[in-house]
N, C-alpha and C positions, 0 to 999 in steps of 0.2 A: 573476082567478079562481084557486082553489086548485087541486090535482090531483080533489076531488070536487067532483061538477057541484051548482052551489046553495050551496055553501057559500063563508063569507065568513071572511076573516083577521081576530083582532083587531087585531093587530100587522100594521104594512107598514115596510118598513124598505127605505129607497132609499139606495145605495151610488154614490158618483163614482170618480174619479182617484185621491183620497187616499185609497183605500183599498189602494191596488195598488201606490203608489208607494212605500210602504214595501219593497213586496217587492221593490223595481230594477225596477219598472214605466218606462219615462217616459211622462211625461206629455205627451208630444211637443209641444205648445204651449208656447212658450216667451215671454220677455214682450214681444216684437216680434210676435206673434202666429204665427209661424212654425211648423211641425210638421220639426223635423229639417232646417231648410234650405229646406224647401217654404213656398211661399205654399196655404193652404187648398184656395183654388181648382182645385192645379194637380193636388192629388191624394186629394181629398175631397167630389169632385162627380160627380155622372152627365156631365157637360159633360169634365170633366179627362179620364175615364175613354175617353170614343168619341174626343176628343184626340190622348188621349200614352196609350194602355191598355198598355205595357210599362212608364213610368214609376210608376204607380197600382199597378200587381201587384207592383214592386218594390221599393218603398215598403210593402206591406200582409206582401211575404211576410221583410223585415225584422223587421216589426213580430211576426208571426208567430213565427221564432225569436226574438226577445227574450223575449216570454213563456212562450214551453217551455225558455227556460235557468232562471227563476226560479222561486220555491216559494209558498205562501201562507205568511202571517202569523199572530201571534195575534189580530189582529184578525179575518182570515177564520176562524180556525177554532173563535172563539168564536160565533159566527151560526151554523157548523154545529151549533154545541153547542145554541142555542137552540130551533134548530129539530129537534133530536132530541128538544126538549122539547114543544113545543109542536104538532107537525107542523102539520097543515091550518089552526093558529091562527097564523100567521105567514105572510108574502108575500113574500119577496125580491124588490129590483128593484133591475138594474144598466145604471147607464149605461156600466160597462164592457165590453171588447168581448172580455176575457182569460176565462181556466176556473178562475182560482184560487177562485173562490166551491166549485163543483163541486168543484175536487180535495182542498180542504177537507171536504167533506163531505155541502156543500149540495147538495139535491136538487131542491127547488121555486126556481127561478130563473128572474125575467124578465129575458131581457137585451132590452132596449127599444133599444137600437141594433147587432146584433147579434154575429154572435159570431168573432172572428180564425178559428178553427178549421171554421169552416163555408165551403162554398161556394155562389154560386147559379147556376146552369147560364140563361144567356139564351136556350137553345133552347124546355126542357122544363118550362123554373120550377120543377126542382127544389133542393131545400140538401139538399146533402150534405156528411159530413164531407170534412176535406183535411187531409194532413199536408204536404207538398211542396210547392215552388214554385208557384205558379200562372203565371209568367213563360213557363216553359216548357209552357201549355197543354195538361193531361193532359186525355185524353177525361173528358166527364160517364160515372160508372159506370151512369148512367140511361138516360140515348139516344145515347152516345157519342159526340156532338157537341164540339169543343172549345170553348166556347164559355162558360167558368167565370168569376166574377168574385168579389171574397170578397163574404159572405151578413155585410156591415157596413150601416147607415146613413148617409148622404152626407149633407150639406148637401143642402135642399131634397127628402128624400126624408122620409115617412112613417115614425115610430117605429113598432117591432111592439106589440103587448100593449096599447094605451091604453084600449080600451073596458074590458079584465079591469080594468088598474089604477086605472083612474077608479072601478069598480063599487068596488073595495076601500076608495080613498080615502076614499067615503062612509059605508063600513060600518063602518069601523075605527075603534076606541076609542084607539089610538097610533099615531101619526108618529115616524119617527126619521130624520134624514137624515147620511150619515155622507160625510166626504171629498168633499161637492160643491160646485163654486163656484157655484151660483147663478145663473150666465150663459147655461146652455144651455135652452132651451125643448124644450118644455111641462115637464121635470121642474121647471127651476124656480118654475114654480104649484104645486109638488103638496102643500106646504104648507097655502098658501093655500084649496084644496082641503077639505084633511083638516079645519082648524081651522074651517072653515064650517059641518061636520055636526057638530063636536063632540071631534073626537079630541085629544087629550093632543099635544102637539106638541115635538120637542127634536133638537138640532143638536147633532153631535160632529163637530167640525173644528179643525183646525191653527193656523188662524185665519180671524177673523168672513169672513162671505160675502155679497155682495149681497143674501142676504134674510134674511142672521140675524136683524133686526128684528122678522120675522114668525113667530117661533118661542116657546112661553111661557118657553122654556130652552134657555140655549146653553152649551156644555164646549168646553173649547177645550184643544188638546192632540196628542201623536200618536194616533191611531187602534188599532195594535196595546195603546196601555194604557187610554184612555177605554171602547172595545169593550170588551173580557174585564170590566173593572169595570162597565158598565150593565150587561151579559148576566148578571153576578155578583148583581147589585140585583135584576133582574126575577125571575131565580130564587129567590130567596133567599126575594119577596116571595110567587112561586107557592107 
């Protein structure tokens, strides 16, 4: 769903890793499967987390300054541009968990596995922002419980936004999938999805992906130059 209630995006546009990784994002998966050393399990699950919960907070609040040392791209900052153009006719969804979409510009953003700078309090179920460690257990500013954990999506938990973005999927006359590999579920249906009611379908990526296949169109390239030039097209065509 867009920010007004009823209304539907023509454009949906789902962003992975490769979109961030230009900016010194890592991609923490590595081709051992690895994230930084770690095995998945040990610090990407509700199970890791009730475990080793100082290893997981230390690991996430890592991950946290590596994305506040970097900047967005022209790739992000062409999507802000589009959707300056566009507003409520466009949908952003990111499977990223960083703010460079935002600090770019964007405004309507789904982060579907949520977000490094957020937290979720286990006492009071609230998410609140965090700047700081979470290592060191600072009171929820909610019910002052310490009791934070980052407000991410783990293995085996529930993405945010499905029923919004499924609604869109359906409505939307273009698909665009930029920087993602194709391997993580449900995003990698959302194609398959789109191109079922009808939507226009096309893939900008680095290189082909698990389901490039299922795309009417695929670009293959860095992200910061493919971006600015479709955004350049769609404009050009409005």
């Amino acid at each position: 769903m867009t920010d007004d209630e009823g209304a539907m995006p023509h454009i949906v546009v789902l962003t992975g890793a490769g979109i961030s990784a230009e900016s010194g994002v890592p991609t923490f998966r590595d081709a051992g499967g690895l994230w930084e050393g770690h095995r998945v399990e040990d610090v990407a699950t509700p199970e890791a987390f009730e475990r080793d919960p100082d290893t997981v907070q230390r690991f996430y609040d890592a991950r946290r300054r590596a994305v506040a040392s970097v900047a967005p791209n022209p790739a992000h900052a062409a999507l802000a541009r589009l959707e300056a153009e566009f507003g409520d006719d466009l949908l952003l969804v990111t499977q990223n968990i960083d703010d460079l979409h935002e600090r770019a510009g964007s405004a309507r953003v789904r982060h579907m596995h949520g977000e490094i700078g957020r937290a979720l309090c286990l006492a009071c179920e609230s998410r609140v922002d965090v700047s700081g460690d979470l290592v060191d257990a600072p009171p929820c500013p909610v019910c002052d419980e310490r009791m934070l954990r980052p407000d991410v999506v783990w293995f085996g938990e529930m993405p945010y936004w499905l029923d919004d973005i499924d609604a869109a999927l359906v409505a939307c006359e273009r698909f665009v999938a930029i920087g993602t590999s194709g391997a993580v579920h449900p995003a990698a249906g959302f194609v398959l999805t789109a191109s079922a009611f009808g939507a226009a379908t096309l893939e900008l990526n680095l290189a082909e992906s698990e389901i490039t296949p299922f795309f009417a169109e695929s670009r293959l390239g860095l992200a910061s130059e493919l971006v600015p030039r479709w955004v350049d097209e769609v404009l050009g065509a409005g």
